[in-house]
C-alpha positions as CSV (number, residue, x, y, z in Angstrom):
1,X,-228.0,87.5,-81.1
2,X,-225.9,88.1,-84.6
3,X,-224.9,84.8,-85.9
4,X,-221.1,85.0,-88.1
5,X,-221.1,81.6,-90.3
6,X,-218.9,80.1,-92.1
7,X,-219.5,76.7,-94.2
8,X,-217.1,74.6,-95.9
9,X,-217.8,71.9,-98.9
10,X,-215.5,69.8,-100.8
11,X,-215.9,68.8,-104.1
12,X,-213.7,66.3,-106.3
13,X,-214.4,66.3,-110.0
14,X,-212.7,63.9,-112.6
15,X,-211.5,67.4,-114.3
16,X,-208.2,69.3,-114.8
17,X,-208.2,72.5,-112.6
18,X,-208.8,74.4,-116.1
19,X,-211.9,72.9,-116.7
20,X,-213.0,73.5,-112.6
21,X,-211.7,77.2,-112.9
22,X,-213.6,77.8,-115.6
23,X,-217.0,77.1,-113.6
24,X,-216.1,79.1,-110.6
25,X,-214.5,81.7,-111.8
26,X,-215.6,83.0,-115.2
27,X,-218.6,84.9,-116.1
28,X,-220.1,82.2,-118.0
29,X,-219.0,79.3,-115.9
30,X,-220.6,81.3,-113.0
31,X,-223.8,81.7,-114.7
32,X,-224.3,77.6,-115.4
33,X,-224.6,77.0,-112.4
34,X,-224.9,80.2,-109.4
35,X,-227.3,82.2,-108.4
36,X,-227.8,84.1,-111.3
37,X,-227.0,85.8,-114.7
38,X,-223.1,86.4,-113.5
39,X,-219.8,88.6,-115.0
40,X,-216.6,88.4,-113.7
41,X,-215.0,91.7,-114.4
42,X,-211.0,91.0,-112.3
43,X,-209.9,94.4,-114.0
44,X,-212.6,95.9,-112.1
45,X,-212.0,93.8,-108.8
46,X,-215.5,93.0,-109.3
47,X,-218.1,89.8,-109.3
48,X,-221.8,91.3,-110.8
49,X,-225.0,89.3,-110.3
50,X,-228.3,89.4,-111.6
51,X,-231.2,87.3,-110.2
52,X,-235.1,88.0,-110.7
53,X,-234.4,91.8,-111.4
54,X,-232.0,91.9,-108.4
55,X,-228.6,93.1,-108.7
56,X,-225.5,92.5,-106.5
57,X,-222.3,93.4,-106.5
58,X,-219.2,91.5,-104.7
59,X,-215.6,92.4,-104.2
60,X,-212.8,90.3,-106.1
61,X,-210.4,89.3,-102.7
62,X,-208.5,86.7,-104.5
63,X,-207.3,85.7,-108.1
64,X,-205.2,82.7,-108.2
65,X,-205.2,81.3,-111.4
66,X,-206.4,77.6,-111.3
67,X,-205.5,77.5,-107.4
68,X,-207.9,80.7,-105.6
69,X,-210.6,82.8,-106.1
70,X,-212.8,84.2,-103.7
71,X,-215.2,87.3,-103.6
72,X,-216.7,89.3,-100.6
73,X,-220.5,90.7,-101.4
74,X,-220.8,94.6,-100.5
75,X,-221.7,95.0,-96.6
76,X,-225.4,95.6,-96.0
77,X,-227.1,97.2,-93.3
78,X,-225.7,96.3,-89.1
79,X,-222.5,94.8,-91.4
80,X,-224.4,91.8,-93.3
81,X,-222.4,90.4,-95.9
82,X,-221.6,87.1,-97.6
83,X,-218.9,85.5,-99.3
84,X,-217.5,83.0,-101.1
85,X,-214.4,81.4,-101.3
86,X,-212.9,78.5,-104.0
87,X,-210.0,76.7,-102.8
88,X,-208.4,74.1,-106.1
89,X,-206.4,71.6,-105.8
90,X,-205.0,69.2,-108.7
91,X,-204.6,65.0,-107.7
92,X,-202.9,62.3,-109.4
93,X,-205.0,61.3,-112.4
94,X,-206.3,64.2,-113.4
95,X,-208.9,65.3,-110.9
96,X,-209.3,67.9,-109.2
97,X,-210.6,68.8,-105.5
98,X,-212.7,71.8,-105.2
99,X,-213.0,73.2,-101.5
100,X,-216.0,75.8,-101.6
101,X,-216.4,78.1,-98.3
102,X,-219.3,80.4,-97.9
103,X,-219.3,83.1,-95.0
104,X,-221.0,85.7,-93.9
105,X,-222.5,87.6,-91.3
106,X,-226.6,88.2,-90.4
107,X,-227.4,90.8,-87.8
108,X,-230.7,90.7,-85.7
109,X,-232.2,88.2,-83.4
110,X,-234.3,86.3,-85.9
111,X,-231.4,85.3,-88.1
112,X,-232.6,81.4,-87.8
113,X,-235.0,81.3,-90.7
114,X,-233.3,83.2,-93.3
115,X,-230.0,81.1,-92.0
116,X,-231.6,77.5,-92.7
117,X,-233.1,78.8,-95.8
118,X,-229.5,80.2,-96.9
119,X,-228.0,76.8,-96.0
120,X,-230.6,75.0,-98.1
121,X,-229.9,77.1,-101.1
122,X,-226.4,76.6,-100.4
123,X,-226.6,72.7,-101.0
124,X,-229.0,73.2,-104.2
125,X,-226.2,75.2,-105.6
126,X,-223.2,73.4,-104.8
127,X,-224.9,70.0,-106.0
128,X,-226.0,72.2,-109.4
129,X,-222.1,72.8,-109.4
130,X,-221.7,69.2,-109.4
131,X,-224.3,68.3,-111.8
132,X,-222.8,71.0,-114.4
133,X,-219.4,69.6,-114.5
134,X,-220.5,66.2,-114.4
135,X,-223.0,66.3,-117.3
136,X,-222.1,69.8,-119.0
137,X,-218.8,71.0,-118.3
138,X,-217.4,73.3,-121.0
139,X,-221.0,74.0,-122.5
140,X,-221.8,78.1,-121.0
141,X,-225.4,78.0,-120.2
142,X,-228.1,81.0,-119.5
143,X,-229.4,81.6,-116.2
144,X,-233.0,82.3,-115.7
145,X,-234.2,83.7,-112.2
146,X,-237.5,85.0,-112.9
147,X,-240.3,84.9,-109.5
148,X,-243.9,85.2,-108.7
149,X,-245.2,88.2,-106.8
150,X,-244.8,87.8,-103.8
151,X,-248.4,87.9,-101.0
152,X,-250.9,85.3,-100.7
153,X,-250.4,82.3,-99.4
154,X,-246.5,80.8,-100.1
155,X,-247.1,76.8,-99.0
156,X,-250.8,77.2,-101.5
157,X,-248.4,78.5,-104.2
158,X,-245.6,76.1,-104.2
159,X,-248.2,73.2,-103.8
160,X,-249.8,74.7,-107.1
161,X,-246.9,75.3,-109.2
162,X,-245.8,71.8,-108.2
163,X,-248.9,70.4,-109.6
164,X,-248.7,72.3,-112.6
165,X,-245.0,70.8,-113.4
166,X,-246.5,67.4,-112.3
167,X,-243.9,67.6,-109.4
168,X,-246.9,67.0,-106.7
169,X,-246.6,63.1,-105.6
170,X,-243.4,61.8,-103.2
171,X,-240.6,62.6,-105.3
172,X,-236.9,60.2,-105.4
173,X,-233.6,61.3,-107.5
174,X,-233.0,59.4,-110.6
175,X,-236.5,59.3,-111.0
176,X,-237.8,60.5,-114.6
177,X,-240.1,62.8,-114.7
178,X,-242.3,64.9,-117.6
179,X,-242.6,68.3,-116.6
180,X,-245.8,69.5,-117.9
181,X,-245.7,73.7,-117.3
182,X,-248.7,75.5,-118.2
183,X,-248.1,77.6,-121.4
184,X,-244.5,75.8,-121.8
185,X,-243.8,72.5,-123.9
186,X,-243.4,69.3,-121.9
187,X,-239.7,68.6,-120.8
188,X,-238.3,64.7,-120.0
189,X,-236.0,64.7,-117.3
190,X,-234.5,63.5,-114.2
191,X,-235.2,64.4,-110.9
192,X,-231.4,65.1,-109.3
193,X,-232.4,66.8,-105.9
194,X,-235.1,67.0,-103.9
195,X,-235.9,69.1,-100.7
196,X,-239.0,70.5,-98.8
197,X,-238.1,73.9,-100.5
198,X,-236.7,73.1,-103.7
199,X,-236.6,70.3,-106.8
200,X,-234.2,70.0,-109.0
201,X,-234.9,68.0,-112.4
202,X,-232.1,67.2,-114.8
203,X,-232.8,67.3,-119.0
204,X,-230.6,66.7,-121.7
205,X,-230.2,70.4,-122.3
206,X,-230.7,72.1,-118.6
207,X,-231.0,72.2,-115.3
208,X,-234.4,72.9,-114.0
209,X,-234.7,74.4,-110.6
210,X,-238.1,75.2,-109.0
211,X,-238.2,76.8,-105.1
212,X,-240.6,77.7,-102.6
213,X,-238.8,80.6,-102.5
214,X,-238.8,83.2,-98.9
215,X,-241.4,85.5,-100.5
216,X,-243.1,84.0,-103.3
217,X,-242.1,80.6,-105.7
218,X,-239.6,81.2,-108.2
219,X,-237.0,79.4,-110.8
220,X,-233.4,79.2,-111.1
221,X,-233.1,77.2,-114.4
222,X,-229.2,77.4,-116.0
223,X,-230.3,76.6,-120.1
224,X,-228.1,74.7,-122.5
225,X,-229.9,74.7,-125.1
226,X,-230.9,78.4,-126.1
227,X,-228.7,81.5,-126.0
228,X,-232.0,83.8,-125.8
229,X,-232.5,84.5,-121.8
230,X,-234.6,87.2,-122.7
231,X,-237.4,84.9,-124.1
232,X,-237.0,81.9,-122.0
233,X,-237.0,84.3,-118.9
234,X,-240.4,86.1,-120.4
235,X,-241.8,82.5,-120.7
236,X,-240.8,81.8,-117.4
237,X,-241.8,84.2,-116.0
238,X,-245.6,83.8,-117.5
239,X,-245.7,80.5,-116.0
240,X,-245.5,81.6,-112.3
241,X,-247.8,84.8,-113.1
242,X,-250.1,82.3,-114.2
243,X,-249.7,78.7,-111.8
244,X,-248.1,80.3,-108.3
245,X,-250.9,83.7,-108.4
């Protein structure tokens, strides 16, 4: 059978609604910490995304300055879509509580896998959210989405590339790590979320994010430090031609 989700989060942040609006709603607030390289166009009702040469397109459904904004992705095939809604809220002291409710719809009987693996991206993203405005709130970051061909064998891929970053052994958050990519300089961070499918490692200047991926391994890093996302992506992307192959 279909399966019609919908997921709600809360977040509280020690932030004015300003500084929370400007993360979920903006272009480059989007991009520090979502899916992918994002622009928020609200003349054109529109929310553009691009992710590993992917691009998507959602409907603005809501602009409420500081309070509301949600977007609606553009209905697939049998009527899959996804959304996302952002509910603010300002508290006594100057924080803020940020209810986040994804939605959607996935036709077909074998909705489980791609369900689970939706739900698990879900949390890496949301706590992403968290560790942006926590540790870089009003710094605009690049996103870099880059992914290995997919074919071959996934779980002999992910175990590689984890090897290659160093990632391999039983992994705890607030552990530091060096990540030692192939072809890349050596980054010192800390490891801020771990799953089966994905690890997230924490540096002074991004926010490394390495996953299985449903095809192939990829990365979803949001960079700090550099304004060139053409050359870090090209760099990433070398690193997974050459580690997750």
């Amino acid at each position: 059978m279909p399966h019609q989700f919908e997921n709600p989060d809360e977040l509280t942040f020690d932030l004015s609604p300003e500084a929370v609006w400007d993360a979920i709603a903006t272009g480059p607030g989007l991009s520090s910490w979502f899916m992918g390289a994002t622009e928020v166009d609200v003349d054109a009702g529109l929310v553009r995304t691009e992710m590993g040469g992917w691009v998507g397109e959602s409907q603005i459904v809501a602009v409420e300055p500081g309070k509301r904004f949600a977007f609606r992705g553009m209905e697939g095939d049998e009527g899959r879509f996804f959304a996302m809604e952002f509910l603010l809220e300002a508290r006594s002291g100057g924080s803020t509580v940020l209810r986040v409710v994804s939605s959607g719809y996935l036709p077909g009987d074998d909705w489980e896998d791609e369900y689970e693996a939706m739900v698990s991206g879900g949390r890496m993203y949301l706590h992403t959210l968290e560790e942006y405005l926590t540790h870089f709130a009003g710094r605009p970051g690049i996103a870099v989405t880059p992914s290995a061909a997919p074919g071959g064998d996934l779980e002999a891929s992910w175990a590689k590339a984890r090897a290659d970053l160093g990632l391999d052994g039983d992994l705890v958050v607030g552990q530091h790590v060096t990540l030692t990519p192939t072809g890349l300089a050596p980054v010192e961070g800390v490891v801020d979320h771990v799953a089966d499918d994905v690890i997230g490692v924490r540096s002074d200047d991004a926010l490394y994010r390495f996953f299985r991926g449903f095809f192939a391994p990829c990365v979803g890093h949001h960079l700090f430090g550099t304004s060139d996302e053409a050359a870090a992506t090209a760099a990433w992307q070398g690193w997974l031609d050459t580690v997750a192959a």
